[in-house]
N, C-alpha and C positions, 0 to 999 in steps of 0.2 A: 695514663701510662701503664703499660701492662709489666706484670709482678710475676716474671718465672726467673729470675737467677737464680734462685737459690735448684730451682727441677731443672735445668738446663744442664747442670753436673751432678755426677754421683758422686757417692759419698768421699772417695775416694781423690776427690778434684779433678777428675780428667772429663775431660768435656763430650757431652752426649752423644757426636757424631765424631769418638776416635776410633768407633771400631769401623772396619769397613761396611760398605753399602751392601745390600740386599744382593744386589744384582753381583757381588762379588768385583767390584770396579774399583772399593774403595772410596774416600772422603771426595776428594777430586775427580777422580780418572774420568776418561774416557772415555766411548767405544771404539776407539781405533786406537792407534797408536803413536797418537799425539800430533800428526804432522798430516790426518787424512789417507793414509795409505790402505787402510783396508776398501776406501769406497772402489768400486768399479768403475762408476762413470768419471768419478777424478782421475783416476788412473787412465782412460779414455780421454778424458781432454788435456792430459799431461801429452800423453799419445801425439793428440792434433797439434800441439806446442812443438812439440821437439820435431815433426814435419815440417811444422813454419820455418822453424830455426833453420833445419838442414836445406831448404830450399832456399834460405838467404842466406845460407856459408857457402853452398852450392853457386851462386848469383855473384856473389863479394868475390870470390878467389878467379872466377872467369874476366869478371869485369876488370880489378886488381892487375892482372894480366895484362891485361888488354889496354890500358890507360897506362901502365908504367910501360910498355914497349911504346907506348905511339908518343908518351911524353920524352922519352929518351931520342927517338927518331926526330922529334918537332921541335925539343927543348921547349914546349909549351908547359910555362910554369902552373896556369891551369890547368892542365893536365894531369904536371906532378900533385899536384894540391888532391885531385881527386884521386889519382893512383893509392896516395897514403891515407888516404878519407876510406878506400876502400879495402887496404890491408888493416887498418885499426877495427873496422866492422868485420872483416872476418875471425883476427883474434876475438872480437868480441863474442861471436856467434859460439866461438868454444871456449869459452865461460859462459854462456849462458845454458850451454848444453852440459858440462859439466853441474852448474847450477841442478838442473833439472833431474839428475840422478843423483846428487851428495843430498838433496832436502829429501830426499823419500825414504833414507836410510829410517831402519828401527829406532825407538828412545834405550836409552842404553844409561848405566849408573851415575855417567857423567853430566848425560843430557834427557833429562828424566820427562821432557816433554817433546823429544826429536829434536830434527835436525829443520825443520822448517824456514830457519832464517837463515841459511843457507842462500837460499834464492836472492836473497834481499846483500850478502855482502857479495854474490859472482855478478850482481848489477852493480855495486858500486865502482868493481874491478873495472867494469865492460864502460863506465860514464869515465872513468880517469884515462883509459885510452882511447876515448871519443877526444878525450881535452887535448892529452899529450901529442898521439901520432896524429890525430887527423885533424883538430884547432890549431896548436900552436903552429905544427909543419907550413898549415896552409899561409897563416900570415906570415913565417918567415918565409915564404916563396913566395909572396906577394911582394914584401918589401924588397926581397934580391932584384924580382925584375922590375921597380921603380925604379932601381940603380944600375941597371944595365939599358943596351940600349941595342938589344937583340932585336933583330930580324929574321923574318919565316918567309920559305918559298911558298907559292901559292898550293903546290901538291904537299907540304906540311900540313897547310891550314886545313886542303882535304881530307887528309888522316885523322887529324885532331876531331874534327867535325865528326866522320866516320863511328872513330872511337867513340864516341861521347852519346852518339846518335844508339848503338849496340848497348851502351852502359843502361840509358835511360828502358831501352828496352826489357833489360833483364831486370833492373834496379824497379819496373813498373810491373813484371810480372810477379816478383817476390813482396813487392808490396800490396798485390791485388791477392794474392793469398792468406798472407795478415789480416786483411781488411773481412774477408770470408770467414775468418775465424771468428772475428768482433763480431760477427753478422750472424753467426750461428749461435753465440753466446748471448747476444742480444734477443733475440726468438725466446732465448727459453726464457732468459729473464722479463720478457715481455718488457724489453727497452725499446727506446730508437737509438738508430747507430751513432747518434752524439753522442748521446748520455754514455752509451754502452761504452766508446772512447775515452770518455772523461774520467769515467770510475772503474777502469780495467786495473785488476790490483795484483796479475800475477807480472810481475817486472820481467819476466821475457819476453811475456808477448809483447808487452809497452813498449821495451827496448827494440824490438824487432819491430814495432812501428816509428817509433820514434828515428832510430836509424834510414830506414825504407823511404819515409819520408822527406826527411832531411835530403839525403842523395838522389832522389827524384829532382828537389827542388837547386839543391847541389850542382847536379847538371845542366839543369838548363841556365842557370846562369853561367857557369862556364863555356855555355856553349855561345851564349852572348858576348864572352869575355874575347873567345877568340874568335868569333866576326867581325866582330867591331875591330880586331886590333888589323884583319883581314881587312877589311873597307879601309879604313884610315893609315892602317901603318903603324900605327904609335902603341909602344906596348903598355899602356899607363892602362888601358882597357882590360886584359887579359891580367893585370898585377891587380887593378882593383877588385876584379871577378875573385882571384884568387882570396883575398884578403876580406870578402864580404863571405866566401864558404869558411872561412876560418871562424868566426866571428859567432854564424850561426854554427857551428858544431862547438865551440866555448860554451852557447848559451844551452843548449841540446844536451851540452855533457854537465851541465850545472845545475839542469831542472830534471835529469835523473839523480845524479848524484842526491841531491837536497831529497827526492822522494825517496832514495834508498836510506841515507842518513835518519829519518825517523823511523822508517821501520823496522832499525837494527836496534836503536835506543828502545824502541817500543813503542807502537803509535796503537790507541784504542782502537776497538773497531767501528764500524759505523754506525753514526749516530741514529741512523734507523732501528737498529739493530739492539742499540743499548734500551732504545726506551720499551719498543718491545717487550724484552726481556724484563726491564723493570715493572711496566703497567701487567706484565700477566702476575708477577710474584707479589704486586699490589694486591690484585685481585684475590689473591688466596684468601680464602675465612681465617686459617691460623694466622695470616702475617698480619702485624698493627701498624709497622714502617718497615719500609726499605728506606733504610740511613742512606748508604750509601751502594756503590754499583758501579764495579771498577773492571776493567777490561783492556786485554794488552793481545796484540794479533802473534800469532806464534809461526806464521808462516799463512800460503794461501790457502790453505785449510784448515787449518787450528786456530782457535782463539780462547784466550783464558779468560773467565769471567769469575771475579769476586765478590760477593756483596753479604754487607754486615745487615741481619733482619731482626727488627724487634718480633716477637712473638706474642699473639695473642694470653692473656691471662688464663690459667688453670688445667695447662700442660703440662702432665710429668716426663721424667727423663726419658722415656720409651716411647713416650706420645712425638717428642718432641723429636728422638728417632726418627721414625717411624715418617713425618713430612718432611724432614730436612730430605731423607733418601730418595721418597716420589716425588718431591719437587726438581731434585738436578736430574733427577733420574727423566720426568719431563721438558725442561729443558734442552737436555741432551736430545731427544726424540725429536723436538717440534724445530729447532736450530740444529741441526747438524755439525755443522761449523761451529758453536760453541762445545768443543767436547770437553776443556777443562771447566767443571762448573768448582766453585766452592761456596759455600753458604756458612755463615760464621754469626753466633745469637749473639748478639748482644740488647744492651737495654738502653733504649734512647733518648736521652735527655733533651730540654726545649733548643736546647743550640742545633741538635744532631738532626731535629725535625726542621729546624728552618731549612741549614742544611740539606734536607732531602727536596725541599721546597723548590729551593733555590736552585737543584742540580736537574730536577724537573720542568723548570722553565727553561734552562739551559741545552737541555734533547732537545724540545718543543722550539724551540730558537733555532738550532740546527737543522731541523729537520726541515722545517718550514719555511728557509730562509730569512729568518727572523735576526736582526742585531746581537751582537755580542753573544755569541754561543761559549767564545771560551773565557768569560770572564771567573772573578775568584768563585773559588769552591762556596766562602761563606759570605754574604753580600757584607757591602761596605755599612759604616754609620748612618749615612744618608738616606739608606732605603730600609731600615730596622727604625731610623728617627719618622718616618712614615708609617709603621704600621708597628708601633711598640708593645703591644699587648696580643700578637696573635699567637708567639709561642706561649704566654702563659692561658691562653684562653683555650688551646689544642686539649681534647681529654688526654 
């Protein structure tokens, strides 16, 4: 176990890295201004966001239109269902565009690392009115016309059709813009376009697929709802249709929500990401352990990263300076996205190294798709009664 507390503070108790960093940034900071705003090319792909968005507000209010007249003309309760499916996604579109310019504000006294999660509560907004206007409306207009017993002229059923047929069009060009985005972010990340879908993390663009989507598939079932109610006559077709787009916009507005809910509480970053960062600050000659290696996303370009580091033996307080500063000061460099680093000495006892052990296999789990990535921090009795002597046996 390595022996600097006592060099790690001067005489005075204040701990070696209270003065600010080399680079003038300070213990923590930065290089931007907490939330990514200085990068150009982020500012560039905010750029291609807020295009997506306005060409699916641009799509949502035409469509919107166009679906609430023909459902008004047809009394097709499918119709309304998607009429209000497509005024909830256009509210949405401004929130999420609001989103896209309240997280780029500067950090300011109040909010000393930006405004980055911003983005993550205008998606929460935008998933509660996916539930409200465009879920719930749908299945109560589904149940209305199980309990009526309307009938449509055959040049209703035309219009309805019409409309619906115009929806998918626009609802499929706004969606194939989305998808172009995923497609150009995927190239750089040198993904494929699943993966790049799976783990798209700025919640506009998600939500602007995830809506596009939905109303794609939205329509075409509606447009089954009222042929079939066309072929047969019975409106139980056209109420079920209704009531099956209800359904999936609940569940659409339930598995945004749920992704936004963690990343307002604060959700790590990614597990690739963390061990990275942990295997290079292993690597260092000064460090003896990384204890521990804590990290919380601050928005889609910010991420805080903390970790407590034992220190190689017969560092004095300058020395011990002097790496704390090039080490975040590298990090920050080599992770961009990491801009808040902190590094905190401490001296780590046999618990604090299994612990690091244990949190090590845990990346490695994650990363690799391996079982139980989020198990406890420190393992249970059962797997310490398996190997009882390796924290005394550790130098």
């Amino acid at each position: 176990m390595s022996r600097h507390a006592e060099t790690a503070h001067d005489p005075t108790g204040r701990h070696a890295t209270g003065r600010p960093d080399e680079d003038g940034t300070g213990d923590g900071a930065g290089t931007g201004n907490g939330n990514g705003n200085g990068d150009g090319d982020n500012g560039q792909e905010d750029a291609r966001t807020a295009v997506t968005v306005f060409v699916a507000l641009g799509a949502n209010l035409v469509i919107a239109l166009a679906k609430l007249l023909g459902g008004l003309f047809t009394g097709s309760p499918a119709l309304l269902s998607e009429a209000a499916h497509s005024v909830a996604d256009s509210l949405n579109e401004i929130f999420l565009l609001a989103s896209l310019k309240r997280s780029r504000r500067a950090p300011d006294s109040k909010h000393p690392f930006g405004y980055g999660k911003e983005r993550y509560f205008w998606s929460l907004l935008a998933a509660v009115g996916i539930f409200v206007m465009g879920g719930c409306f749908s299945v109560f207009q589904g149940v209305e016309a199980l309990r009526s017993d309307h009938a449509e002229t055959r040049t209703g059923y035309v219009v309805g059709l019409i409309v619906l047929a115009v929806a998918l069009i626009a609802e499929g060009s706004s969606l194939v813009r989305a998808l172009l985005q995923v497609r150009g972010r995927a190239r750089q990340a040198g993904q494929g376009m699943r993966k790049a879908i799976c783990s798209a993390d700025d919640p506009a663009l998600r939500t602007v697929l995830a809506e596009d989507s939905t109303a794609c598939f939205g329509v075409v079932v509606a447009m089954l709802g009222v042929g079939l109610h066309m072929i047969t006559g019975e409106v139980q077709w056209e109420a079920w249709a209704s009531m099956i787009i209800g359904a999936l916009l609940v569940f659409v507005a339930y598995q945004l929500a749920k992704e936004s809910r963690g990343q307002i509480i604060g959700e790590a970053a990614d597990p690739a990401l963390r061990r990275a960062i942990r295997e290079f600050l292993e690597r260092q000659p000064e460090i003896d352990t990384v204890t521990t290696l804590l990290s919380m996303r601050l928005g889609t370009l910010s991420t805080l990263v903390a970790a407590r580091v034992d220190l190689a033996a017969g560092l004095d307080s300058e020395e011990v300076e002097e790496v704390l500063v090039r080490l975040k000061k590298a990090v920050r460099e080599q992770w961009p996205i990491a801009d808040q680093v902190f590094l905190d000495v401490t001296e780590a006892s046999p618990r604090d190294r299994e612990r690091a052990r244990h949190e090590r296999r845990q990346l490695d789990a994650a990363v690799n798709g391996g079982p139980d990535p989020d198990g406890p921090d420190v393992p249970d009795e059962r797997n310490r009664a398996e190997e009882p002597d390796t924290a005394e046996r550790e130098p």
